[in-house]
C-alpha positions in Angstrom: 6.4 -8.9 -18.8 8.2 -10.1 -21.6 5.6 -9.4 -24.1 6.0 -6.2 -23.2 9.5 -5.3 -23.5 11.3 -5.3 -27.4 13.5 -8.0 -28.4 17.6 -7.0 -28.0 20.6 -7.8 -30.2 21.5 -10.6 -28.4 17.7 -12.0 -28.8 17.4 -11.6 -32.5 20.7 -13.5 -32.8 19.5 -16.5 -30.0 16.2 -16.8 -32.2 17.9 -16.8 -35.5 20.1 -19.3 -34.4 17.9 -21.5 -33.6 16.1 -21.3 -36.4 19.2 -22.0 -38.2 19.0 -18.5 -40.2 21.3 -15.9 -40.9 19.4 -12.6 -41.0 16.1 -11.7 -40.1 15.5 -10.9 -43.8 16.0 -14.7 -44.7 12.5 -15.2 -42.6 10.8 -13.6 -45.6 12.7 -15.8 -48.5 9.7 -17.7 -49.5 7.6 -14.1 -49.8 7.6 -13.7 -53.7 10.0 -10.3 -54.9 7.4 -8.6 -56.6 5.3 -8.9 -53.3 8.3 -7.3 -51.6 7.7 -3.5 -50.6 10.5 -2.1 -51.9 10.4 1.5 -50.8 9.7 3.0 -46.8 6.2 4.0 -45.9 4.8 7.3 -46.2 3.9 8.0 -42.7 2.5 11.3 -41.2 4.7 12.3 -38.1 4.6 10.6 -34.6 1.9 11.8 -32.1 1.9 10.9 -28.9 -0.3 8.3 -26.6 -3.1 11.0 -25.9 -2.9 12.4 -28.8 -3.9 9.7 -30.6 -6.6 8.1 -27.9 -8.6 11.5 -28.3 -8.3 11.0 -32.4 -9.7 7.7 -32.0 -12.5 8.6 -29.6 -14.0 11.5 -31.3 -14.3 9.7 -34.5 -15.9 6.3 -33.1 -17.4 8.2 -29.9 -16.9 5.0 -28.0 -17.8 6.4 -25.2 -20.5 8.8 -25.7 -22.2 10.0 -23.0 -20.1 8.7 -20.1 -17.7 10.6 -17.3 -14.7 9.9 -19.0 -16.5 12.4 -21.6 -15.7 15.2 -18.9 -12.0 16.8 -19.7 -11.0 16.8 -16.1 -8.6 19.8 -15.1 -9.0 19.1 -11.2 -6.2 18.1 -9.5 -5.3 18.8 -5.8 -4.0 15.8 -4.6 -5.3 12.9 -6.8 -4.6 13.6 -10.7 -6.3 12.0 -14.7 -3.3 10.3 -15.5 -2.7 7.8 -17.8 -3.3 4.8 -16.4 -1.5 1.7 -19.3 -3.8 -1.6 -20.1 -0.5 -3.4 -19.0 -0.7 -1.7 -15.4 -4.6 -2.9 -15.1 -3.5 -5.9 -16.6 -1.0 -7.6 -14.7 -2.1 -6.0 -11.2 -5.1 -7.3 -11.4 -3.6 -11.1 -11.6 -5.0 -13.2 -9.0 -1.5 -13.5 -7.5 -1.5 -9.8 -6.6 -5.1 -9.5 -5.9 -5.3 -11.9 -3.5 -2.1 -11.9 -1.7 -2.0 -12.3 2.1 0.3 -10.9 4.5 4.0 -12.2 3.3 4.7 -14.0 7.0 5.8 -16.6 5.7 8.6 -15.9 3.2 8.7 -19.6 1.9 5.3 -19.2 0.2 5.3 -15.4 -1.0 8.3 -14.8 -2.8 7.2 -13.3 -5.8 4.6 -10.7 -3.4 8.0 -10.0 -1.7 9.8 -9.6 -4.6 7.6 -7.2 -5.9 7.5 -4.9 -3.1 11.3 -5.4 -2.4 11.1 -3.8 -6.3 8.7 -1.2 -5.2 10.8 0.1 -2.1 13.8 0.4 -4.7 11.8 2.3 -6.8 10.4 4.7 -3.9 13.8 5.0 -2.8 15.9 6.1 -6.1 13.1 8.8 -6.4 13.2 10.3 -3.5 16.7 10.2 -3.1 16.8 8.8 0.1 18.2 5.4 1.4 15.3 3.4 2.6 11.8 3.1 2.0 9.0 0.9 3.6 6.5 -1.4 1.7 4.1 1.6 1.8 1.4 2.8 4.0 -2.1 3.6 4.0 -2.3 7.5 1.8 -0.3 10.7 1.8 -1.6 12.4 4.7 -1.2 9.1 7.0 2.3 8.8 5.7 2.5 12.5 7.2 1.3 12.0 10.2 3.8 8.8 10.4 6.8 11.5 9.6 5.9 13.5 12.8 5.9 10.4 14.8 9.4 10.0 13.5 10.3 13.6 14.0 9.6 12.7 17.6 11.2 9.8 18.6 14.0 10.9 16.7 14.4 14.2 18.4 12.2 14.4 21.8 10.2 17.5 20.6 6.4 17.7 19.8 6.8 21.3 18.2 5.8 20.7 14.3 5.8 23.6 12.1 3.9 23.1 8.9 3.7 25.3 5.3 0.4 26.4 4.7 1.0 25.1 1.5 0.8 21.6 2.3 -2.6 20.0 1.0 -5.4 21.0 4.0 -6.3 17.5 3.5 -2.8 16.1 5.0 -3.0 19.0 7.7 -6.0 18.0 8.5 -5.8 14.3 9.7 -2.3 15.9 11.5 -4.6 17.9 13.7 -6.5 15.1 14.2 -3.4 12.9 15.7 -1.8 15.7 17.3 -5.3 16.4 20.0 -4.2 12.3 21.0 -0.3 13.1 20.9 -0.2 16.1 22.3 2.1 17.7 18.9 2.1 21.7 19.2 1.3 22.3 15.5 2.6 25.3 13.9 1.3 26.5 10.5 3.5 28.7 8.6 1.3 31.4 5.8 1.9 31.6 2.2 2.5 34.5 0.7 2.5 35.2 -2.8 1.9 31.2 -3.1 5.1 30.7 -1.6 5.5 29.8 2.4 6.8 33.1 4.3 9.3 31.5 6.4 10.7 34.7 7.6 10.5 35.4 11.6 9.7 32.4 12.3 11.3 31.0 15.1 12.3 26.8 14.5 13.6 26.8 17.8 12.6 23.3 19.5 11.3 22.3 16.5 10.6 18.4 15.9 10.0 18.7 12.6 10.0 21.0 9.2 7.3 20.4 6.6 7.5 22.0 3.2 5.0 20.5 0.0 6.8 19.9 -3.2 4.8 21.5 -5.3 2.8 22.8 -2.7 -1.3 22.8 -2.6 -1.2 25.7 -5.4 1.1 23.9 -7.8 3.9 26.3 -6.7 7.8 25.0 -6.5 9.3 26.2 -3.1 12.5 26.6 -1.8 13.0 22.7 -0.3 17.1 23.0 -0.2 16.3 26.3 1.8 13.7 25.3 4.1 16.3 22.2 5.1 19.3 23.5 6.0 17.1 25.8 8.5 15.5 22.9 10.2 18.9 21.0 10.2 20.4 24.3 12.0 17.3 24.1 15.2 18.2 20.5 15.2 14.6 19.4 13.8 14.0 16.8 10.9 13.2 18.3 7.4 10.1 16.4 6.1 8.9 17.4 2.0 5.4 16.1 1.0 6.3 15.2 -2.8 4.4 14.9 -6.0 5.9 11.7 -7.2 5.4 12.5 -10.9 6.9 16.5 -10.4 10.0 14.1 -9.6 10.2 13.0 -13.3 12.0 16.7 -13.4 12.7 18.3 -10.3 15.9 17.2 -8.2 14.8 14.6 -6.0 14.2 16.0 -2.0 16.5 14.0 -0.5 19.7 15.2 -2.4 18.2 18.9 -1.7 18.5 17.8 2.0 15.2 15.9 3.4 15.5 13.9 6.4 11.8 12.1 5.2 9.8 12.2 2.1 5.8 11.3 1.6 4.1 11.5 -1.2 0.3 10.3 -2.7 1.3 7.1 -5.1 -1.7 7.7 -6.6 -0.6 8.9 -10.0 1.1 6.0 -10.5 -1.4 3.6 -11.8 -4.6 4.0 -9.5 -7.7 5.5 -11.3 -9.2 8.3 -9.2 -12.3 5.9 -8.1 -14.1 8.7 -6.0 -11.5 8.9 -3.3 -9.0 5.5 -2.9 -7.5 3.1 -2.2 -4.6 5.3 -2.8 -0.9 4.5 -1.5 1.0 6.4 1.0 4.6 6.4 -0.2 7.2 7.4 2.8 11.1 7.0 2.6 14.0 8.7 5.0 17.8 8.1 5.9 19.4 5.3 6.7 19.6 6.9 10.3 15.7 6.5 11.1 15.1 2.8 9.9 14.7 1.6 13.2 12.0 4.2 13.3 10.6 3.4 10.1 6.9 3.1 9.9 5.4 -0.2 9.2 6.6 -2.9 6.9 10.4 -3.1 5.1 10.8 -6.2 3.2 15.1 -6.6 2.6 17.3 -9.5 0.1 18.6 -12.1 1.5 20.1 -15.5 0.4 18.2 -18.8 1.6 19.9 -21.8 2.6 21.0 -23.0 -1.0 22.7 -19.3 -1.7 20.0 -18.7 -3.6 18.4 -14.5 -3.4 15.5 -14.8 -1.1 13.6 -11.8 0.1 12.3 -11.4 3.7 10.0 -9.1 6.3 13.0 -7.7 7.9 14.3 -5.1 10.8 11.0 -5.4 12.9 8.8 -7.9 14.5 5.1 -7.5 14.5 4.7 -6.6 18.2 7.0 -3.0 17.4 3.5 -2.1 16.4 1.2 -3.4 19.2 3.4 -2.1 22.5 1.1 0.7 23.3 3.6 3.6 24.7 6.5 1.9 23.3 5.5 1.3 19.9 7.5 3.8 17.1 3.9 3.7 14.6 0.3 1.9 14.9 0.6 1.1 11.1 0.4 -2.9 11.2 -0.7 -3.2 7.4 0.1 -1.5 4.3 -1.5 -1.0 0.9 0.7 -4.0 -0.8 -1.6 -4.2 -4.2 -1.1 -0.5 -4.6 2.0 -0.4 -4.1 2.4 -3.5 -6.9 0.6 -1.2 -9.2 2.7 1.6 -9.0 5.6 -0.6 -9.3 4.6 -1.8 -12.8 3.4 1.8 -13.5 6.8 2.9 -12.9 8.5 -0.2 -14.5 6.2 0.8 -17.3 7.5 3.8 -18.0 11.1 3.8 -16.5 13.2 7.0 -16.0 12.5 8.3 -19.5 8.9 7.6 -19.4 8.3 9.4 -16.3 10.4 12.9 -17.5 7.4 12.8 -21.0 4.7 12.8 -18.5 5.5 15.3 -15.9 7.5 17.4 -19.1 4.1 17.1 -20.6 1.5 17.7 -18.0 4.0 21.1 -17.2 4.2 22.3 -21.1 0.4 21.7 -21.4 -0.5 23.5 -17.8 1.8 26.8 -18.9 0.4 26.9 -22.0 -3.4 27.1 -20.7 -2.0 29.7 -18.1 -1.0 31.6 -20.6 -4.0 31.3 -22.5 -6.1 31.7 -19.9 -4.5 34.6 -17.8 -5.8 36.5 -21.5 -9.7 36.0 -20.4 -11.0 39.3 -19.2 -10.6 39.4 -14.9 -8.9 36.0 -14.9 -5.3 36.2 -13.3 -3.2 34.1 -12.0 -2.8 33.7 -7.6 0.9 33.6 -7.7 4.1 34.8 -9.8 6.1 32.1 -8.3 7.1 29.2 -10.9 4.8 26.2 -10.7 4.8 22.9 -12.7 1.7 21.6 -13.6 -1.2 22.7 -11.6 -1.7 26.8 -10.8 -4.0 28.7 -9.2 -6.3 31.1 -10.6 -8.4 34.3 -9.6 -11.6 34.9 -11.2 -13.8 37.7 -11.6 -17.4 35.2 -10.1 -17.3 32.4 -7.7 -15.3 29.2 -8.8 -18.0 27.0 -7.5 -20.2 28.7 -10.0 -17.9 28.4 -12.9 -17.2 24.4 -12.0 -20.7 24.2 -12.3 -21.1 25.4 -15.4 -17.9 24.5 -17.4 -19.1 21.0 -16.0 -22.4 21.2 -18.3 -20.3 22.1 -21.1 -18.5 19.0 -20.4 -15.1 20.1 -18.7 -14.6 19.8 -14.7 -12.7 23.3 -14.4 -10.6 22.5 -11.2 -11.1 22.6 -7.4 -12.7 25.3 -5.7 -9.8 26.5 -3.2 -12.4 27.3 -0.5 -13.9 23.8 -0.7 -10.9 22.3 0.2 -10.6 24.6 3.5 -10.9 27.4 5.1 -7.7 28.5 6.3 -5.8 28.1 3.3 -7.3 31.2 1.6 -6.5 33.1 4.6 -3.6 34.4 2.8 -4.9 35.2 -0.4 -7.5 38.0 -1.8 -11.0 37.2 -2.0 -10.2 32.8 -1.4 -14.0 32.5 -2.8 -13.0 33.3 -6.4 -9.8 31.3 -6.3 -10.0 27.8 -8.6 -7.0 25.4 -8.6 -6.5 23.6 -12.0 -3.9 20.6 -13.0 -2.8 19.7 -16.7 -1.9 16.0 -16.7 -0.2 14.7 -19.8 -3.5 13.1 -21.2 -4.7 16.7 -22.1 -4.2 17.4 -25.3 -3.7 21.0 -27.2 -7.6 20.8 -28.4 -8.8 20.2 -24.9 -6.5 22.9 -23.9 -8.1 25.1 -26.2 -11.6 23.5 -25.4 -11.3 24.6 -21.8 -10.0 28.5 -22.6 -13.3 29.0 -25.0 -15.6 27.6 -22.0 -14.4 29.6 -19.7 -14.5 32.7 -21.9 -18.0 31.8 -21.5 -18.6 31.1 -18.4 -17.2 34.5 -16.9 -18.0 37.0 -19.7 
């Protein structure tokens, strides 16, 4: 990592020391004066990392007539972000790559070490106390939530927004016809979930998405301190990078986070491998779904890190067993640790602040195109959905031969999420990531213009 990171003070001053100099300027003595630039460089402002990746491509066109030539505005759950050559880089290392199972903590330190990092990093932001070594994608990681709903409670009742991806909901059905879970979906209305009348009574579980499916930012501190009332466990299914700005769900109340780690380092590769991320209180651990590596000291006092809190067989006990998850996605989960490393707190605020400014400025834009509108008034961050006057599968099609995938096609996705909303045909969801930039912005208004005139 170190070539990486910049040098400090105290750096500058070790090296120069041991070079047996004073100032960094004495390392240029024996450059002649007049060879000296004596005055700062005229530079044109600062742009930023996409900004100056799209400059480069269209003038060498490196990469003419291949996908990444596509502008991609879809979004829905796995998102064309950034991914750094250092991320690709180091989690490809042969260390990483081909890791086994940490069992034996004398011989997989640093694998432990990194995913002792990662759970840190899950942990600080969701704002929650623990966090396991990952699982297998989102929607697993909610079905594993349920399970601890459950066992933490007694109940099988499990109320659901409609706003949480139909993906994630899902793969819940499919568990709960084996478990025996009472699903309850809760409509949208107006984008937003239409909690009112509904009764949380004997409910195991509360589940609110944060953004939800349409990109919309709901109530979470709300929807909590109801489920805490009926005694249930509030459960938010969180866009990791929407954390670079809103509050984090457990300080608005959340009993467990999930979320898709997929953002964070892992190129979209038609579907996965992907990363579940999960985290809850300190009061479920023993619940906690498959692996939690904790810091220990070994026999010489040295830090050691360790599989800890459950043995193997807490998975393999048939009725008795709190999860089935014996694995977990431990490369992924390395990746998004250097993603986040990568970028650290501040890093994180630019892209989500970016991906937002860039998706309200092409709302705006777009919301001006004759019949377009947008699904909801509600604030959103950086995906929204938007009503057109023809089919969106029709204009996906045809923005795509222009070069530009226009979104997702809310009826694709399913069914009974446009139950709520007008005419769910004509609905298209579409996410701004920070790689956009304002030309592609602009690029994507003109096709469209097009496309539904």
């Amino acid at each position: 990592m170190a070539d990486y990171l910049p040098h400090t003070e105290s750096d500058i001053a070790e090296m120069l020391a041991v070079l047996g100099l004073d100032s960094l300027e004495d390392l240029f003595t024996h450059i002649p004066e007049a060879l000296r630039l004596a005055q700062s460089l005229e530079m044109p402002e600062g742009r930023s990392e996409p900004d100056v990746a799209a400059r480069f491509e269209a003038r060498a066109h490196a990469n003419e007539g291949r996908g990444s030539r596509v502008l991609c505005f879809a979004g829905a759950g796995a998102y064309d972000h950034t991914v750094p050559p250092v991320v690709s880089s180091l989690g490809s290392r042969s260390e990483f790559v081909t890791a086994y199972t940490p069992y034996q903590p004398e011989v997989a330190q640093g694998v432990l070490q990194a995913i002792f990092e990662y759970q840190t990093m899950v942990s600080r932001l969701f704002g929650l106390e623990i966090a396991n070594a990952s699982l297998y994608d989102g929607a697993t990681g909610l079905v594993e939530a349920l399970n601890m709903a459950h066992g933490s409670t007694g109940r099988s009742r499990m109320i659901i927004s409609e706003g949480v991806h139909p993906h994630w909901r899902q793969v819940v059905a499919t568990f709960a016809k084996g478990t025996g879970y009472e699903v309850v979906t809760v409509p949208l209305r107006d984008g937003v979930t239409d909690w009112s009348g509904l009764d949380v009574t004997d409910a195991a579980a509360v589940v609110v998405a944060y953004p939800n499916v349409l990109g919309v930012v709901e109530d979470v501190a709300g929807v909590m301190a109801r489920a805490h009332e009926a005694g249930a466990l509030g459960v938010v299914g969180a866009n990791p990078v929407a954390l670079g700005v809103l509050t984090s769900p457990g300080d608005l109340g959340a009993d467990i986070v999930v979320g898709e780690g997929q953002p964070f380092g892992m190129a979209l590769s038609f579907g996965g491998p992907y990363l579940g991320l999960f985290a809850c209180t300190m009061d479920q651990i023993r619940r906690l779904p498959g692996r939690i590596v904790g810091e220990t000291v070994d026999v010489d006092g040295r830090r050691a890190f360790v599989t800890t809190l459950r043995a193997r067989e807490q998975d393999i006990r048939r009725e008795k067993a709190t999860s089935n998850i014996c694995s977990n996605q431990t490369l992924m989960a390395i990746t998004a640790s250097i993603q986040l490393s990568y970028l650290g707190p501040t890093g994180l605020y630019e892209v989500a602040a970016r991906s937002a400014a860039g998706a309200h400025y092409l709302a705006e834009r777009v919301s001006g195109v004759e019949g377009v509108s947008l699904v909801s008034s509600a604030p959103f961050l950086h995906e929204f959905a938007l009503h057109l006057p023809v089919p969106a599968t029709r204009v996906i099609h045809e923005m795509a031969a222009a070069g530009v995938l226009a979104g997702v096609a809310l009826d694709e996705l399913s069914g009974d999420l446009g139950s709520s909303l007008e005419n769910p045909s004509h609905v298209l969801l579409v996410a701004v990531t920070e790689k956009r930039t304002r030309d592609q912005l602009d690029r994507y208004v003109d096709v469209l213009k097009k496309v539904v005139a």
